[in-house]
N, C-alpha and C positions, 0 to 999 in steps of 0.2 A: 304514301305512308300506310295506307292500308292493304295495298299489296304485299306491302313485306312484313306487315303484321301476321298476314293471312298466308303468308307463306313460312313464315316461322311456326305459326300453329300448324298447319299442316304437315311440315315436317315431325314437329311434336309428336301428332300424332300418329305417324306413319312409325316413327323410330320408339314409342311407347308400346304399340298395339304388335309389332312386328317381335317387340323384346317380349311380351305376354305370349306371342304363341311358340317362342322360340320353350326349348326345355330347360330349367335351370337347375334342373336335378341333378346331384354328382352320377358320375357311374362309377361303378365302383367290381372291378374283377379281381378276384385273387388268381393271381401268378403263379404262385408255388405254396404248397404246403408238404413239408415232410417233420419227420420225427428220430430217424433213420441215415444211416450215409449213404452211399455209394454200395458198402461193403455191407449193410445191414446191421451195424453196430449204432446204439442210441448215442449222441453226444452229449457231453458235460458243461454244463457252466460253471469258470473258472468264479473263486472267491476274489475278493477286492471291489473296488467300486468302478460300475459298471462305466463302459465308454461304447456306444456303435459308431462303426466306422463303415463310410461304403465309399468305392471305388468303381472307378469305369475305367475298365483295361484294356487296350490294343494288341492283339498279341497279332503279327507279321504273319504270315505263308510260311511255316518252317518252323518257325518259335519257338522255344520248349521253356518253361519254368520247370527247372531243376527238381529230382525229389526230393520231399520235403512232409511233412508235418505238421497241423493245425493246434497252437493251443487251446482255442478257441469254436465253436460253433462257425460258420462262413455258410451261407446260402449265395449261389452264385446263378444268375440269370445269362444266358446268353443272347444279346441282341440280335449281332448278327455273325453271321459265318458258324463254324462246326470247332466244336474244341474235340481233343481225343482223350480222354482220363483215364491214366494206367495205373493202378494201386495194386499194393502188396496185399495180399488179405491172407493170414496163418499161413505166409509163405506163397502162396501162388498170384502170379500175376492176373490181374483181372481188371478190362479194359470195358467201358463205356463210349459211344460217340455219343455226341449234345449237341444239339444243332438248334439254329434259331428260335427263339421263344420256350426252350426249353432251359428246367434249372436242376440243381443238384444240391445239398449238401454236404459239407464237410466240416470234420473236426473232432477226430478220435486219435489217441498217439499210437494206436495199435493197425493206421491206417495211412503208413506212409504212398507218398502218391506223386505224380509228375504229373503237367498237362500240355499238349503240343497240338500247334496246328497245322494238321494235314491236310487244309484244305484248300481252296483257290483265292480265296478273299479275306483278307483282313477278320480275324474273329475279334469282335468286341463283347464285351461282359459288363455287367454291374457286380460287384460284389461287395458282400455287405459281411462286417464281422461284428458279433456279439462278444465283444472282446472285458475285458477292463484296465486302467488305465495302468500305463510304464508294459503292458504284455506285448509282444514282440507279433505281428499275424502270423509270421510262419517260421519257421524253424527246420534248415536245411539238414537232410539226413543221406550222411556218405558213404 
């Protein structure tokens, strides 16, 4: 009995002392901050009552989400793989690559935009919209 007393404390304190020196501090990195798009136009926040919405996307080798249109604000993280971001800005096409750990931006109607990937692997994303409720996140443009 006093073995396994003495081995229950000891685990005690092995698993107390071990938790003490471990860190229990968050960490805490910001990812992305912008203000701005793609195309350097500030974005808007629509009226009505707010809703955020985030998303983790898979877009394929090949892929294209159609152009299109943000009502909304969208900050978009790329996990992993390379997105290709083609937008119209006053007429001229103008193209970004995003590649892993990188984010962008979007959500002006004066900045319609497609995005495809041209890459070898699977692009995955977070995104996240500052939308509000009944608003549509995108809105295809033909």
């Amino acid at each position: 009995m006093v073995s396994k007393s003495f081995a229950i404390a000891a685990a005690t304190v092995l698993l107390c002392s071990g938790h003490a020196l471990a860190s229990s501090k968050p960490v805490v990195e910001e990812l992305f901050t912008a203000n701005r798009t793609l195309g350097g136009r500030v974005v808007v926040y629509p009226e009505g009552t707010p809703e955020m919405r985030v998303y983790r996307i898979t877009l394929p080798v090949g892929a294209k989400i159609p152009l299109h249109i943000h009502p909304s604000p969208v900050v978009v993280m790329v996990e992993q793989g390379t997105l290709r971001n083609v937008r119209i800005v006053d007429g001229v096409e103008v193209t970004d690559t995003i590649k892993a750990g990188d984010g962008f931006l979007e959500g002006h109607p004066g900045e319609p935009h497609y995005v495809i990937n041209t890459g070898t692997e699977p692009a995955i994303s977070f995104v996240t919209f500052a939308s509000v409720e009944g608003m549509p996140n995108m809105v295809r443009v033909e």
